[in-house]
VMD Tcl script that draws the C-alpha trace (Angstrom):
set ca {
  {-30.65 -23.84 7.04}
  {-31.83 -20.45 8.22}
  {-30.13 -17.91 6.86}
  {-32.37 -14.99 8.53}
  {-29.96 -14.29 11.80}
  {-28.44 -11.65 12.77}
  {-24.47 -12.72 11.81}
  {-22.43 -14.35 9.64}
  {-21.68 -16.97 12.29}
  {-25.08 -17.83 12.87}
  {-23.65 -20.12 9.63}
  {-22.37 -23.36 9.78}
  {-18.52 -23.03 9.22}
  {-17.77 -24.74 5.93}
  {-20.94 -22.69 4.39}
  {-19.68 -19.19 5.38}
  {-18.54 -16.35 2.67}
  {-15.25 -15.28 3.75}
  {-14.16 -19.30 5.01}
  {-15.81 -19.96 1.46}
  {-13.64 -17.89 -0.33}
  {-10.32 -19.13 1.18}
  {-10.95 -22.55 0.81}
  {-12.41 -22.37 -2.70}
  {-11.18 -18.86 -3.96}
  {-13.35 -15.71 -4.82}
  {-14.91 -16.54 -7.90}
  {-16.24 -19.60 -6.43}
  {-18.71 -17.30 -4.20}
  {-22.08 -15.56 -5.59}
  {-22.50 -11.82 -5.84}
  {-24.46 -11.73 -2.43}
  {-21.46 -13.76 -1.05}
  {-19.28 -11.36 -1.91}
  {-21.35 -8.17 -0.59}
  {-21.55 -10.16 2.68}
  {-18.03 -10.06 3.13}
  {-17.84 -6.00 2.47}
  {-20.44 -5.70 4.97}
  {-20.32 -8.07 7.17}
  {-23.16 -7.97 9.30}
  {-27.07 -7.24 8.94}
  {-29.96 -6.36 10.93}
  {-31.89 -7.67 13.91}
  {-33.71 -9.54 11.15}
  {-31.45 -10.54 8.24}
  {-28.13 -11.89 8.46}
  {-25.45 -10.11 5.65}
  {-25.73 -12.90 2.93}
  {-30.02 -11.92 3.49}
  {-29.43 -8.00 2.78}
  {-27.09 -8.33 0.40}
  {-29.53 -10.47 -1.39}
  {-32.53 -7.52 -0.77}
  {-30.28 -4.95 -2.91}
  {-29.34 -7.20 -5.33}
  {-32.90 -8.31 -5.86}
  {-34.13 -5.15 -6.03}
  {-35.94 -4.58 -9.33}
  {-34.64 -6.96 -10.52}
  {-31.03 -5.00 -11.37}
  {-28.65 -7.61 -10.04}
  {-25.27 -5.57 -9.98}
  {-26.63 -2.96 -11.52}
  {-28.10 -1.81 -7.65}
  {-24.34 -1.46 -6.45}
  {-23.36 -0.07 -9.49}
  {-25.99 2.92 -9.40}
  {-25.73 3.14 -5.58}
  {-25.96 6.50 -3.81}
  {-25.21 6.87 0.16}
  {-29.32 7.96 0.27}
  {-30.62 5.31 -1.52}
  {-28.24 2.92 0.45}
  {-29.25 4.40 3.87}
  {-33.19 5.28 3.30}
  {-33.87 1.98 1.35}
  {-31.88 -0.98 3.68}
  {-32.32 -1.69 6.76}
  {-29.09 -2.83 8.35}
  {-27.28 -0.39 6.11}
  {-25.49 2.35 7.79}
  {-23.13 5.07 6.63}
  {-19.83 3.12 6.79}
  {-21.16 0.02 4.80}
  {-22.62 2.37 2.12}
  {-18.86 4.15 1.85}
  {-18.16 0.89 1.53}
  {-20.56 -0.61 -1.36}
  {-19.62 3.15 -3.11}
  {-16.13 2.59 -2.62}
  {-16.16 -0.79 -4.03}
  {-18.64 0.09 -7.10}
  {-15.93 2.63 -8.03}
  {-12.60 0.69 -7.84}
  {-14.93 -1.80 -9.94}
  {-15.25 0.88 -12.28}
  {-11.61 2.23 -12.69}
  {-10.13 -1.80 -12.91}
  {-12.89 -2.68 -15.56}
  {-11.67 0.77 -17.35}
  {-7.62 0.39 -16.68}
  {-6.02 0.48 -20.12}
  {-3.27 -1.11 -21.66}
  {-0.81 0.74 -23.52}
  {-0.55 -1.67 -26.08}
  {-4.57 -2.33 -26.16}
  {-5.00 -2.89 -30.13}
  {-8.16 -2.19 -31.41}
  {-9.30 -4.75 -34.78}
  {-12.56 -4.58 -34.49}
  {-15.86 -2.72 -33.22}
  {-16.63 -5.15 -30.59}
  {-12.67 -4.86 -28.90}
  {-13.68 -0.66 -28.90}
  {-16.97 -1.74 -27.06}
  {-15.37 -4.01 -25.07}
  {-12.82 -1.36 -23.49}
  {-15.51 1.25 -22.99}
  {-18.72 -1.21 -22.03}
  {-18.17 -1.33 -18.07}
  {-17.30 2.17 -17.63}
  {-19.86 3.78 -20.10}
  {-22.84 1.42 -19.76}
  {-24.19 3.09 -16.30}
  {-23.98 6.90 -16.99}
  {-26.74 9.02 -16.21}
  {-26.01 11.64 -18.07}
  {-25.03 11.23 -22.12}
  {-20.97 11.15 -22.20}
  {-19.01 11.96 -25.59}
  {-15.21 10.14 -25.60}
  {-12.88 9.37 -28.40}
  {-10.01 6.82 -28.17}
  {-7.04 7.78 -29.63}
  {-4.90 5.29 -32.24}
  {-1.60 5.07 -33.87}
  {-0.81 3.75 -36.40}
  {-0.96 0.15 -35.50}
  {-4.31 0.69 -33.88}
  {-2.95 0.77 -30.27}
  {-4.50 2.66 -28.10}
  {-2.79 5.46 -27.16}
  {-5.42 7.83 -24.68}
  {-9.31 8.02 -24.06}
  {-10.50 11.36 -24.06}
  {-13.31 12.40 -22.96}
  {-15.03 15.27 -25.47}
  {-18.22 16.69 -23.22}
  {-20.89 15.76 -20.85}
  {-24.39 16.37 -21.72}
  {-27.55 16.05 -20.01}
  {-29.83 13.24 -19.90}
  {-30.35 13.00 -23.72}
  {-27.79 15.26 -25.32}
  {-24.28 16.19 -25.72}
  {-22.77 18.98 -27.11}
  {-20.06 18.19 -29.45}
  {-17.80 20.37 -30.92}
  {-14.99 19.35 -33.83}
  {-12.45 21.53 -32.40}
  {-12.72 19.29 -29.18}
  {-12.56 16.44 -30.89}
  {-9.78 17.33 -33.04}
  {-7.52 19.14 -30.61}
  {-7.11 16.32 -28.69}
  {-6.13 14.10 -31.77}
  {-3.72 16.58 -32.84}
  {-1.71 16.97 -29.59}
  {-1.59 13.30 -29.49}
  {-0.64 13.06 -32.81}
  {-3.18 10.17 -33.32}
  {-3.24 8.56 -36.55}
  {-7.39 7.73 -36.23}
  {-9.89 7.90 -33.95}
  {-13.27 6.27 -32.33}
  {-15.90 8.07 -31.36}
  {-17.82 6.68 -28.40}
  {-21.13 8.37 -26.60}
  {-23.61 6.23 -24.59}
  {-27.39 6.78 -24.45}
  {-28.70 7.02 -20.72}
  {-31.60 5.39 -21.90}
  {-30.00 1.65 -22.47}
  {-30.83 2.17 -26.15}
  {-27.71 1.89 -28.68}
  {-29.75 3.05 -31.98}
  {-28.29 6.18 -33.40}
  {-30.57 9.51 -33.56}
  {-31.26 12.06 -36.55}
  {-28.45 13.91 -34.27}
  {-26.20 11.49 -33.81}
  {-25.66 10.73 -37.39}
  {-25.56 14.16 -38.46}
  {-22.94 14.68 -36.20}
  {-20.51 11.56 -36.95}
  {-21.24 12.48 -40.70}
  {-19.57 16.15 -39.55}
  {-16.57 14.95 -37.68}
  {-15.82 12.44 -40.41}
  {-15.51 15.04 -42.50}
  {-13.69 17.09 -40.65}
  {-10.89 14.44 -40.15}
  {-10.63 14.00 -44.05}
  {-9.35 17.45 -44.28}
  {-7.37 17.15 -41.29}
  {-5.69 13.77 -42.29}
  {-7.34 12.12 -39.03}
  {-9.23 9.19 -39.90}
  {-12.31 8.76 -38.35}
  {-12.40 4.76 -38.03}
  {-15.79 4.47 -36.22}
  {-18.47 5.33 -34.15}
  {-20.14 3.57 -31.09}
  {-23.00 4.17 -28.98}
  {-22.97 2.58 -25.85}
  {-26.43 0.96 -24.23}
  {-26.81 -0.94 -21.33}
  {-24.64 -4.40 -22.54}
  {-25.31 -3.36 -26.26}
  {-23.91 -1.31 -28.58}
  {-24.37 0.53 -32.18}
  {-20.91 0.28 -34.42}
  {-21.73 2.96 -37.69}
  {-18.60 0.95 -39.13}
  {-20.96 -2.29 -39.18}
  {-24.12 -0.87 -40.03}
  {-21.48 1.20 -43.14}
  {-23.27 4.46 -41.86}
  {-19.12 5.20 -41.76}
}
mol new
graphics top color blue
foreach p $ca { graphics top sphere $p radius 0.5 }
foreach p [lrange $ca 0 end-1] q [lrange $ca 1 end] { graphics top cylinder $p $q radius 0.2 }
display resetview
């Protein structure tokens, strides 16, 4: 089959992404399936199944393309790609976003991996360095994520009374510190560590324990509780 037409249609029936999907449900379609359907058509060349398949392949990124997709980069880079169907791929890379980060309030947190788990989606594609802390009670629910500061591309500027503050007002019993390295790299720096060792202190004399801190990579991340740099 030639999947290089213009439309969807140019498809046999049974082999189409949106008939596809009701016959067989969502997750039974691939990730250029699914872009298909949010943009429906493609160019004089490439059907949508064909484009969707030229931004995913991009690099070699996968979902990351979508993920990291700007309305210039959509519109300068695809062919077939105008300004609604780029609202749309931005649209759909930020409700992505927000579900993957939607918190339970009774989220418990047990271990380092169920922190990195909460925060992975949301944290993994910043460009910029991002400092958060989630807040605990006693149980080790969450109860908020706050975010502390944004830095640049490599640093973040951290202060305890930040940190603290929003602890207090919460009246959290502990908290995790989370910052992610724009990089993809999880291993702490001279900085970072000199800086957990500071707030960990600070939360002995405040009665705020400081349970952990993660640094998010790209699908990896750096727990000082594990490595007992905490």
């Amino acid at each position: 089959m030639d999947n290089n037409n213009y439309t969807i249609k140019s498809i046999p029936v049974d082999e189409r992404p949106q008939e596809k999907l009701f016959k067989f449900g969502a997750n039974s379609l691939s990730n250029s399936e699914l872009i298909a359907i949010i943009i429906r058509t493609g160019n004089k060349e490439e059907n949508a199944i064909k484009l969707a398949q030229n931004i995913l392949n991009e690099d070699g990124k996968g979902l990351k393309n979508i993920a990291e997709g700007t309305l210039q980069k959509y519109i300068q880079n695809y062919k077939g790609i105008s300004v609604v169907k780029a609202a749309q791929l931005l649209s759909v890379a930020e409700l992505s976003k927000r579900i993957s980060a939607f918190k339970n309030d009774k989220i418990k947190i047990s271990s380092p991996n169920d922190a990195a788990v909460v925060m992975m989606e949301e944290m993994r594609y910043y460009k910029k360095e991002y400092f958060k802390i989630i807040l605990l009670d006693t149980k080790n629910n969450i109860i908020k994520i706050a975010e502390i500061s944004v830095g640049s591309l490599n640093s973040s500027i951290v202060h305890p009374r930040e940190v603290f503050k929003e602890a207090i007002s919460n009246a959290s019993s502990s908290i995790i510190l989370i910052h992610n390295h724009p990089s993809g790299e999880s291993e702490p720096s001279h900085e970072d560590i000199i800086l957990t060792n500071r707030l960990v202190e600070c939360g002995k004399i405040l009665g705020i324990n400081v349970i952990d801190h993660l640094i998010i990579g790209d699908g990896n991340f750096f727990s000082f509780k594990e490595e007992g740099l905490i």
